[in-house]
N, C-alpha and C positions, 0 to 999 in steps of 0.2 A: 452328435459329435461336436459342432460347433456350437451348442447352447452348454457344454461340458468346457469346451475352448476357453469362452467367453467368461466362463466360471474360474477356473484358473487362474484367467489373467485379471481377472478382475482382483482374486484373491491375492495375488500377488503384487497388487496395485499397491493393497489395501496395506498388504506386509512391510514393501519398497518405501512409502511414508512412513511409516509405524516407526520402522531400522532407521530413515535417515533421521529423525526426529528425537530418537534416541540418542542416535551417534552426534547429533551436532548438540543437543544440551549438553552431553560430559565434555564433548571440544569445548563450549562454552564453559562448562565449569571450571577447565581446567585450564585454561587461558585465565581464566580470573585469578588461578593462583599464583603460574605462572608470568601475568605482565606484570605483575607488581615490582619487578624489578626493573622493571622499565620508567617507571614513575619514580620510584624511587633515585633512580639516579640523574633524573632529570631535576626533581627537589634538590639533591643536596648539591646539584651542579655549582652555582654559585658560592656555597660554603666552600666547596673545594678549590676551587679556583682563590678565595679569599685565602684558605688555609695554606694552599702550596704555591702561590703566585703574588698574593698581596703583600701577605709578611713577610715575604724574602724579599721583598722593596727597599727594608731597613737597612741591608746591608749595602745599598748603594751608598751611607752619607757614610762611611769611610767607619764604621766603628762607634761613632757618638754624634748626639744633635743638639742645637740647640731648641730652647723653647719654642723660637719661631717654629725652628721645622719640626718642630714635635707638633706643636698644633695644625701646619699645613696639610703633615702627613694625616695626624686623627683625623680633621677636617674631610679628607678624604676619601678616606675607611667608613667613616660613618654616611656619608651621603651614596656613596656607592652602593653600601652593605646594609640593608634595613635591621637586617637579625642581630646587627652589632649594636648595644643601646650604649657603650659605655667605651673609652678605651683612657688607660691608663699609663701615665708615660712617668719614668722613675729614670731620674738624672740620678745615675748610680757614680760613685769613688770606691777604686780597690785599693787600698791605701794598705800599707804598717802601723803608719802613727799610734801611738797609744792615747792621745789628745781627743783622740773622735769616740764618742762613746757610742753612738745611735746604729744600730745594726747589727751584722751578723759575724761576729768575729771565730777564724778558725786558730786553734793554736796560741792565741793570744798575740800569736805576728801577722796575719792576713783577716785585714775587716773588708766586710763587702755593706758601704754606707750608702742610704739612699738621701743623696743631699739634695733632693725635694720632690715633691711627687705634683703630678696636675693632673686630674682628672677632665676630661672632653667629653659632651655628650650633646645631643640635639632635642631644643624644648619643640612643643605641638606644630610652632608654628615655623619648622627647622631652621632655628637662629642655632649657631655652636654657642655653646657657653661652655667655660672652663670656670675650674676649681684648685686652688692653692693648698696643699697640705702639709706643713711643717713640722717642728719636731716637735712641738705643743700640741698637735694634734691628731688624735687615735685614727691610725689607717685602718679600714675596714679589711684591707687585703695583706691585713702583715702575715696571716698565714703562708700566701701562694708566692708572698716576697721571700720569705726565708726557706719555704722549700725550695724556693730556684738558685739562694744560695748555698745550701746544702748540697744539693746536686751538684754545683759547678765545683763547689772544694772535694768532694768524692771523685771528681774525674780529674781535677787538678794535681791530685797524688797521684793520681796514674799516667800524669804526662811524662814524656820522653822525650830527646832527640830524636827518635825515628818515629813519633806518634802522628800519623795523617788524620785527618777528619772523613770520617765515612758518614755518610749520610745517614746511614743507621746511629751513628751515634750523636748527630748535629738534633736527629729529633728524640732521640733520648736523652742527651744533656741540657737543647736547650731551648728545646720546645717544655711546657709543662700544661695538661690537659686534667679539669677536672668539669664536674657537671657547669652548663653553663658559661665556663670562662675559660680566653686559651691563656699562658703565657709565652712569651716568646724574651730571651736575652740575644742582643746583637752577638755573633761570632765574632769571638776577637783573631788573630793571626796565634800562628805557631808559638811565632818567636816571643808572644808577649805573653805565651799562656807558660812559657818557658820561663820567661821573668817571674809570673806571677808564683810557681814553686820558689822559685830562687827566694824570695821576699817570704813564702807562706814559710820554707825548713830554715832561715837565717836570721835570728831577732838581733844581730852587731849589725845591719844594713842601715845607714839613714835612712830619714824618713821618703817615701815616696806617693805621690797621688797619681793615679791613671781614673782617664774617664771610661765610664762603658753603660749602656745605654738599655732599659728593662721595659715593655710594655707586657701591660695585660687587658686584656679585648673579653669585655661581659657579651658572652650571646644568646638569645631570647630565641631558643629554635623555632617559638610560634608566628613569628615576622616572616619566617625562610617562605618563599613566593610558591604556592604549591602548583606544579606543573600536572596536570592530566595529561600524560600523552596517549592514553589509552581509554578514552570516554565510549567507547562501546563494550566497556566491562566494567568501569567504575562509576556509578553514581554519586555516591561521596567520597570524598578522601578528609581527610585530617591530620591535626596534629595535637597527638594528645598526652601526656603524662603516660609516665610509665603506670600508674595505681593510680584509673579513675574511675572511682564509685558510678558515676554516671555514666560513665561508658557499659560498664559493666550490666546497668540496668535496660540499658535500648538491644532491643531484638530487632537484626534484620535477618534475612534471608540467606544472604551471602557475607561473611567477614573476615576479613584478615590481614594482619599486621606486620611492620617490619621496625625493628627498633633502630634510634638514629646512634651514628658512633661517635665519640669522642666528646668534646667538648657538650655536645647533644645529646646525651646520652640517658639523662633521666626523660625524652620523651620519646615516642613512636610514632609511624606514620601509620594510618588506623585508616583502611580500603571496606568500605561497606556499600552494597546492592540492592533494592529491595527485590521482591518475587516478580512482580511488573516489568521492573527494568531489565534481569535476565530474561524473560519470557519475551521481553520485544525482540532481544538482540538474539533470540533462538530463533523465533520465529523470521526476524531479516534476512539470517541464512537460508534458513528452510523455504522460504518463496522460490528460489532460483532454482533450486534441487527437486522439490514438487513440482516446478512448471516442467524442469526436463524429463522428468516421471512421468509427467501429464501426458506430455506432447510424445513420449515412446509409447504409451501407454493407448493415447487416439489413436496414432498408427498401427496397433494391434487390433484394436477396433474397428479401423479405416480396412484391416485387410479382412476381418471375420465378413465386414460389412458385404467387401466386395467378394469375396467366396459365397457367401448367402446370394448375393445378387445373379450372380451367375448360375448357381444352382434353378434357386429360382425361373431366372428368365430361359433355364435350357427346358423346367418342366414345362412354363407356360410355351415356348416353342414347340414343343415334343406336344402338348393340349392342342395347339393350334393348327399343327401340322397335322391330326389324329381329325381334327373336327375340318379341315379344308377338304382331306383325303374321303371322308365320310359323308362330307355335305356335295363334295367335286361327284363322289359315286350315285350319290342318290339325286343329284340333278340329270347326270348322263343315263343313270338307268331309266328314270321313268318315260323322258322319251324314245329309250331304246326298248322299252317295254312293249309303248304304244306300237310304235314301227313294227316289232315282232308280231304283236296282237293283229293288227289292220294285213301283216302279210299273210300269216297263218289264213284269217279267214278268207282271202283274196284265195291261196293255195287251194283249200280244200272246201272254196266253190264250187260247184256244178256250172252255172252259170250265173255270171256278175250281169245285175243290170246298169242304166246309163245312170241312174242315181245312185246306186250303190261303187259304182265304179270314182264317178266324182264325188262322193263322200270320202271315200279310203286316200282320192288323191289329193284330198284337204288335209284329212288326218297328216299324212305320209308328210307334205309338205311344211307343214307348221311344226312339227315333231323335228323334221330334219334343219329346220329355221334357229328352231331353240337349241337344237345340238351347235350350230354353224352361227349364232350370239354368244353361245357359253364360252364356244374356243377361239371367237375372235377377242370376246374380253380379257381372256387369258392372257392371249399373245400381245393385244395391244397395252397391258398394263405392264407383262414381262420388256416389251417393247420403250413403253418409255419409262419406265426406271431405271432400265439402262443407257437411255438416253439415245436410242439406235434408232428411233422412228424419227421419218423428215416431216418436218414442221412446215405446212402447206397454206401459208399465210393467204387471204384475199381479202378485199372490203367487202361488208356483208351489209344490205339493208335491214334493220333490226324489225320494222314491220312485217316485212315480207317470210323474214326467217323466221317467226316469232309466229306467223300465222299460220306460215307450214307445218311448222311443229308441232302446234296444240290441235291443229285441226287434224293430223293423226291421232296424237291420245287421246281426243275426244271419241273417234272410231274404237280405238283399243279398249278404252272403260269409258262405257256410256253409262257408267251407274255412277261416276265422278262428275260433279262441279267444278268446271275449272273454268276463273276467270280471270284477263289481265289488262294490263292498262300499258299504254309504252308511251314516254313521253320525252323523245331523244331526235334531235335535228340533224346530226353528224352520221358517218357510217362506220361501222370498228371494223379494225383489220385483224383476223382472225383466221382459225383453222374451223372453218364450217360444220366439218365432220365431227374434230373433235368437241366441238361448241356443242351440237345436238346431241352426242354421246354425253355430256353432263347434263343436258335438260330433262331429255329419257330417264338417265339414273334419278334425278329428286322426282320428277313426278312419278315411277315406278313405286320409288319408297314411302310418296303421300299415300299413295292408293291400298298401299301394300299394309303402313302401320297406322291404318285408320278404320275403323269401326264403320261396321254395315250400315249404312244410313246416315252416315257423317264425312262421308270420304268429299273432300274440299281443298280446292288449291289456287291461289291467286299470286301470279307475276306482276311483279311492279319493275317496269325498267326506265331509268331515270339517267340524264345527262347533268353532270356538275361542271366544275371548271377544268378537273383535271380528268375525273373517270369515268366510265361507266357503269352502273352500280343497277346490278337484277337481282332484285328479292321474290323467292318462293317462301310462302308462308301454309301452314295449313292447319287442318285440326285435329290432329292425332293423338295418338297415344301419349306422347311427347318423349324427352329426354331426360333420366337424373341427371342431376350435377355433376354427380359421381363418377356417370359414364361419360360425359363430353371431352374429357382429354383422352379418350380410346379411340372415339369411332369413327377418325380417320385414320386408324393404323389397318396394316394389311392383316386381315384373317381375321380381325376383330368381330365379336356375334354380339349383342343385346341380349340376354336371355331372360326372351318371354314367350309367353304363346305366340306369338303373330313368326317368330322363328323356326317353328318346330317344323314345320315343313321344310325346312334346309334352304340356306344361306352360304354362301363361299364367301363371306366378308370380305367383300372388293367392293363393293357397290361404291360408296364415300370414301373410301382410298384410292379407286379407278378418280373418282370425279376429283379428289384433291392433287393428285398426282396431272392430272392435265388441265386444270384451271391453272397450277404454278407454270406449267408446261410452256402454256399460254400468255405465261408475264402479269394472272391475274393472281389473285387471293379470294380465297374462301372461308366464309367465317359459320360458326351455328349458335341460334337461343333458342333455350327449349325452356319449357314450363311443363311438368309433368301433370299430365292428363287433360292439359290444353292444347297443345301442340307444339310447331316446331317451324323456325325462319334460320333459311341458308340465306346468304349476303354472297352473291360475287361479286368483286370489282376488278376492273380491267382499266388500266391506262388509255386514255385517247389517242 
């Protein structure tokens, strides 16, 4: 059920990337076609502001300029405006006179005369230079002069006394917008465009001259400053002709265009990508979005983990508890065995003799010894792991204790070598009882996982500056690697032959449970099928 679990979520891991990776490329694609208008009006920001802010500057000088301020003004416009290369300034007369031949006459009674034109432009090294153009000579721009004349005697028939100027009509009369160049004629008042019918439907008027004032502004939409305000979608931007053969020919990835208005009009703003560049800016999304996938996704994991673990640790519980309960039975039955066996035959004597009498009451007594160590280890480990036993501190001579001790297990297994060295001046203060109940346990388990003919155990008890430090070494069986993070835990077995005769795995959890007990530490190195060294040490 959990390795099905784990399968799912894995699959669904694997889905949840898949979808977000999807869903944020088409975000991404479609952002790309989307911000372009964002850029875009950041580009033609400046044009606009020149278009609807700058040349309406003109009408501050009252209707007409002179030279001076015709140049101050171009001057101006051009260092401000880079996209502007040219601006043209036409000292216009609306005159009647029939004396003026040079321009655009309506009716034969309204001429609209340009009595002289200068042209403004900036060389490489931005000096202004102007240019004089007289009636000897061909204006380049007499086209976009005479259609601004044109236009203004078209509206000029249509003026009235009640005729206002709507904005709508200020830039259809007198604005004039063709590829590359704008024009613009000053707005004159009401009243004069009122005079100017009177003079254009009356040829018995004397003669009359009015000034009025024409610029026209060349623009190179390739100068306009290209803003990226969207560089996590656009790689290139440009600016390019409306019909370019080479544009045509370059493949990217991503492309797309917006064409510029008005005066800019033969060119486009040209948004190109490559595969790379979209791929990075997909995948910059995608980081954050996988890492939160990730980290829901551990935490599914984090719980299968801890479900396994528990299961897990409840069977090795449920094993341990099985082999405690199994190994607790078969340590209490055999000497309850013996006890039954030695009473029986006691029972169904005829008569016991004084040898056989004190045989059965050896038996009986070592039988009921081993019952009355089983259940005091019990108690005494149940005892301090709960912390409930009082701690019966004393100074102990380490000679003296140390001689006591061996020179009983030397009685218990006389088929053991046990030798030791003690080379400590101070006395430690300890729980005496509890102290031999750990020296019992490791020589029990030299003796116990060592081989017929080899069972050997040497105590080294040694004084430093701070501790006191006793090592049992011996030559055993020894220890894996594998097992030494186990075999201080409770219930824990070894499983080999030298076990099979039943173990309640306390032994090295009884002794590490009251070495700490005791304020000391317990450590083990093993070398398998060399043997095996426990370290105590104990504060001074």
């Amino acid at each position: 059920m959990l390795i099905a679990f784990l399968a799912i979520v894995t699959i669904l891991y694997v889905v949840a990337v898949g979808l977000a990776r999807s869903t944020i490329a088409n975000h991404v694609e479609s952002e790309f076609y989307n911000r372009k208008t964002d850029v875009f009006d950041a580009t033609i920001k400046p044009f606009n502001e020149f278009l609807y802010n700058g040349i309406p500057e003109l009408s501050y000088y009252q209707g007409f300029l002179d030279s001076a301020q015709a140049r101050q003004y171009a001057e101006q416009a051009l260092r401000k405006n880079p996209f502007v290369e040219e601006v043209v300034f036409y000292d216009v007369t609306i005159t009647n006179s029939r004396t003026v031949s040079r321009g655009v006459r309506y009716r034969d009674n309204l001429l609209f005369h340009p009595k002289s034109i200068i042209s403004f432009h900036l060389d490489n090294a931005y000096r202004l230079h102007s240019k004089s153009n007289f009636q000897e000579e061909p204006d380049p721009y007499a086209g976009d002069f005479n259609n601004a004349a044109i236009k203004f005697f078209d509206y000029l028939a249509k003026v009235d006394e009640s005729t206002t100027l709507t904005e709508d009509e200020i830039y259809r009369v007198f604005y004039s917008f063709s590829p590359g160049k704008i024009g613009y004629l000053n707005i004159p008042r009401i009243s004069d465009l009122l005079l100017y019918k009177t003079m254009m439907l009356n040829d018995s008027l004397p003669d009359a001259f009015f000034e009025q004032d024409m610029f026209l502004f060349r623009i190179n939409p390739q100068k306009l400053r290209l803003s990226n305000t969207q560089p996590r979608y656009y790689e290139k931007i440009s600016i390019t002709p409306l019909t370019d053969p080479a544009a045509m020919e370059e493949k990217t990835f991503y492309t797309t265009e917006l064409p510029l208005p008005g005066a800019l009009s033969d060119f486009k703003l040209k948004f190109d990508s490559s595969q790379d560049f979209i791929t990075q800016e997909v995948y910059r999304l995608l980081i954050p979005v996988v890492l939160g996938i990730s980290v829901l996704y551990c935490i599914l994991l984090s719980i299968v983990y801890l479900i396994y673990r528990n299961i897990n640790n409840n069977n090795r519980l449920y094993r341990l508890q099985y082999d405690f309960i199994n190994n607790l039975t078969h340590e209490f039955k055999t000497p309850v065995s013996v006890i039954k066996i030695a009473g029986n035959n006691i029972k169904s004597a005829q008569q016991v003799t004084d040898e056989e009498r004190f045989m059965y009451g050896r038996i009986l007594d070592q039988e009921a010894d081993k019952l009355n160590n089983l259940m005091n280890k019990l108690l005494s480990y149940a005892q301090i792991e709960n912390k409930s036993i009082p701690y019966k501190g004393d100074w102990i001579n380490l000679h003296d204790f140390c001689d006591e001790i061996f020179k009983a297990c030397r009685i218990k297994y006389s088929d053991m070598v046990l030798t030791y060295n003690i080379q400590v001046a101070d006395e430690l203060y300890t729980d005496p009882i509890l102290l031999a109940s750990v020296f019992h346990n490791l020589v029990d388990n030299a003796y116990k996982y060592s081989e017929l003919g080899s069972r050997f155990i040497n105590v080294e008890v040694e004084q430093t500056k701070k501790n006191f430090v006793i090592v049992f070494s011996d030559k055993g069986i020894g220890i894996a690697k594998s097992e030494l993070k186990n075999i201080f835990k409770k219930f824990y077995r070894i499983q080999n032959q030298y076990n099979q005769g039943g173990s309640i795995g306390l032994g090295l959890a009884f002794c590490k449970e009251i070495t700490e007990f005791m304020g000391g530490e317990i450590r083990v190195e093993s070398v398998l099928g060399k043997g095996t060294t426990f370290t105590l040490t104990f504060p001074k």
